[in-house]
C-alpha positions as CSV (number, residue, x, y, z in Angstrom):
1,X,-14.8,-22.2,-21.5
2,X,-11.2,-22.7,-21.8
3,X,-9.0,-23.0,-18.9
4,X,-5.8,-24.2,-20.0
5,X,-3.4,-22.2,-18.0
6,X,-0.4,-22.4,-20.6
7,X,-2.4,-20.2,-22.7
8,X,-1.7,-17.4,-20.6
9,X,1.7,-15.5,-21.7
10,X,1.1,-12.5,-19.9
11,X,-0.6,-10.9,-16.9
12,X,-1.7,-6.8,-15.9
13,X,-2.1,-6.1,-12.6
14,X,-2.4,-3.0,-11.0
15,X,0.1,-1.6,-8.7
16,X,-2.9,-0.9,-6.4
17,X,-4.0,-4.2,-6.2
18,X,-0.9,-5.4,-5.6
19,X,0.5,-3.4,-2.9
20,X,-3.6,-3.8,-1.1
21,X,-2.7,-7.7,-1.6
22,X,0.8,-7.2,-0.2
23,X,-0.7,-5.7,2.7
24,X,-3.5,-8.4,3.3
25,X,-1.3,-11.1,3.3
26,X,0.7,-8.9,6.5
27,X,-2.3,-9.2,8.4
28,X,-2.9,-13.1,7.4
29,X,-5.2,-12.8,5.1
30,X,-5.2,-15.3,2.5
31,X,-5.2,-12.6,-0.2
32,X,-4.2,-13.4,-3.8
33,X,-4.5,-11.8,-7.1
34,X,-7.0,-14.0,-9.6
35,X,-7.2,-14.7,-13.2
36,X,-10.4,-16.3,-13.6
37,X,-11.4,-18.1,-17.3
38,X,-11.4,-18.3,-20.0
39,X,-7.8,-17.8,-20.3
40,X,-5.8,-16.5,-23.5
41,X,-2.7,-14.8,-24.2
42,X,-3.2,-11.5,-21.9
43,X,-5.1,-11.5,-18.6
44,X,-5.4,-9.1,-16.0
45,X,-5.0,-10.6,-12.4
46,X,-6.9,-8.6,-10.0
47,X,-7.1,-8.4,-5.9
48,X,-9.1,-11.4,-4.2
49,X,-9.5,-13.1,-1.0
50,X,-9.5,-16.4,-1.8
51,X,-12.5,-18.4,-0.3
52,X,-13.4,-22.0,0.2
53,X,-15.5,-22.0,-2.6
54,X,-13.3,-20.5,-5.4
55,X,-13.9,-22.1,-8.7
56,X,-11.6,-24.6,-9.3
57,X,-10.4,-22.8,-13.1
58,X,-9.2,-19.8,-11.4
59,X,-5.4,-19.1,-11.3
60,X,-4.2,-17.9,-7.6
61,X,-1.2,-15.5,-7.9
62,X,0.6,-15.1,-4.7
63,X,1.5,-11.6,-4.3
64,X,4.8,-12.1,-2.6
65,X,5.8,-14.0,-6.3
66,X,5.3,-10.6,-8.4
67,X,8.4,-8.8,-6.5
68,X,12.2,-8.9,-6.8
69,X,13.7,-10.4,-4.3
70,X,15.6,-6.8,-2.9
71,X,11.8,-5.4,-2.3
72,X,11.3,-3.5,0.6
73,X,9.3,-5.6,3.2
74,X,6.0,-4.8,4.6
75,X,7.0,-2.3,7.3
76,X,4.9,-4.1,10.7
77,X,4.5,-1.4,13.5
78,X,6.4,-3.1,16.0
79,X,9.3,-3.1,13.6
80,X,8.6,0.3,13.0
81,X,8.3,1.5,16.6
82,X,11.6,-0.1,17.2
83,X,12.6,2.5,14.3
84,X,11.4,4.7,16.5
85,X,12.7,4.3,19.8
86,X,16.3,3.1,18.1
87,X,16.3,6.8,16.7
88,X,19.0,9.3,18.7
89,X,17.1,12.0,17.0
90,X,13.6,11.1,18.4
91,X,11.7,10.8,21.1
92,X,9.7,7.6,21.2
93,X,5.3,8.4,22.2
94,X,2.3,6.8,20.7
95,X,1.0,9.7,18.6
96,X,4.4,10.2,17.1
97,X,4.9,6.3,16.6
98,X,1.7,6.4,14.7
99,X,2.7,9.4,12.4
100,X,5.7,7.5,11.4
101,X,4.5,4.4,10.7
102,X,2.3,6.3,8.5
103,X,4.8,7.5,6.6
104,X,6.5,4.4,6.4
105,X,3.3,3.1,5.0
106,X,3.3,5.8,2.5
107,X,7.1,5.5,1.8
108,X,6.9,1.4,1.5
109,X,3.5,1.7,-0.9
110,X,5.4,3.9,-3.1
111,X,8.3,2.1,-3.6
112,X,6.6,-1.4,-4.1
113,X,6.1,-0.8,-7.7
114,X,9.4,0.0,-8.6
115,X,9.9,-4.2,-7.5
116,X,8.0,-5.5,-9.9
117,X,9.7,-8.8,-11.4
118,X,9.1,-8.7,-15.4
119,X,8.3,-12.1,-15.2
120,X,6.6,-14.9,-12.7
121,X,6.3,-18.8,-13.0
122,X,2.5,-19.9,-12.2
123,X,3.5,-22.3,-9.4
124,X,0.4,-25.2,-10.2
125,X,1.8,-24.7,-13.9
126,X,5.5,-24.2,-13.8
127,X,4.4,-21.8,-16.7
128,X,6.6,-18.8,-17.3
129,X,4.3,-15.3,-17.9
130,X,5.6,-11.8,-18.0
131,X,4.5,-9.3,-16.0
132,X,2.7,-5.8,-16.7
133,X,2.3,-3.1,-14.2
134,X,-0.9,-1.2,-14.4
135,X,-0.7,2.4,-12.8
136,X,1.6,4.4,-10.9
């Protein structure tokens, strides 16, 4: 099996994957995408929570690493209730605080793939890949 990972010149992922990883990693998961072997040219790096067990071959992406550096960040629901009550136009309650952070949510999934670097360095490499967006 090979598992050399200069081989690899490109990745897919899917913007689902990586705004579900994105959102993982807000709660502290330990949530990566994976390219598991054998490795070649193209892979596709899909959602994982990495485990203690993980095969030593895989390739660990660290979602954060996939997204310009002007992406939106993760919109937490404190920061978003201090949206809220900072509002003139609003009156701050806990049904409407959830509504908008809901639509935050939506707002902040949406634009996520629109930060999408066109390329990433492997950090236990220091191997350049591009990057592919699967998906919306």
């Amino acid at each position: 099996m090979d598992s050399d990972p200069t081989d690899i010149k490109s990745i897919a992922v899917s913007a689902t994957d990586l705004v579900a990883a994105i959102e993982a990693t807000s709660d502290g998961s330990k949530t990566v995408l994976r390219v598991t072997p054998p490795l070649s040219g193209r892979m596709r790096a899909r959602l994982h929570v990495v485990q203690p067990d993980d095969d030593e071959d895989t390739i660990h992406i660290e979602p954060d690493s996939l997204l310009t550096q002007d992406a939106p960040s993760y919109p937490a629901p404190d920061d978003t209730a201090d949206e809220l009550r900072d509002a003139d136009d609003e009156t701050y309650s806990v049904e409407r605080h959830r509504t908008y952070h809901e639509q935050r949510l939506a707002e902040w999934r949406e634009s996520v793939p629109d930060h999408v670097v066109d390329s990433t360095t492997l950090i236990d490499t220091e191997h350049d890949i591009t990057v592919s967006l699967l998906g919306p």
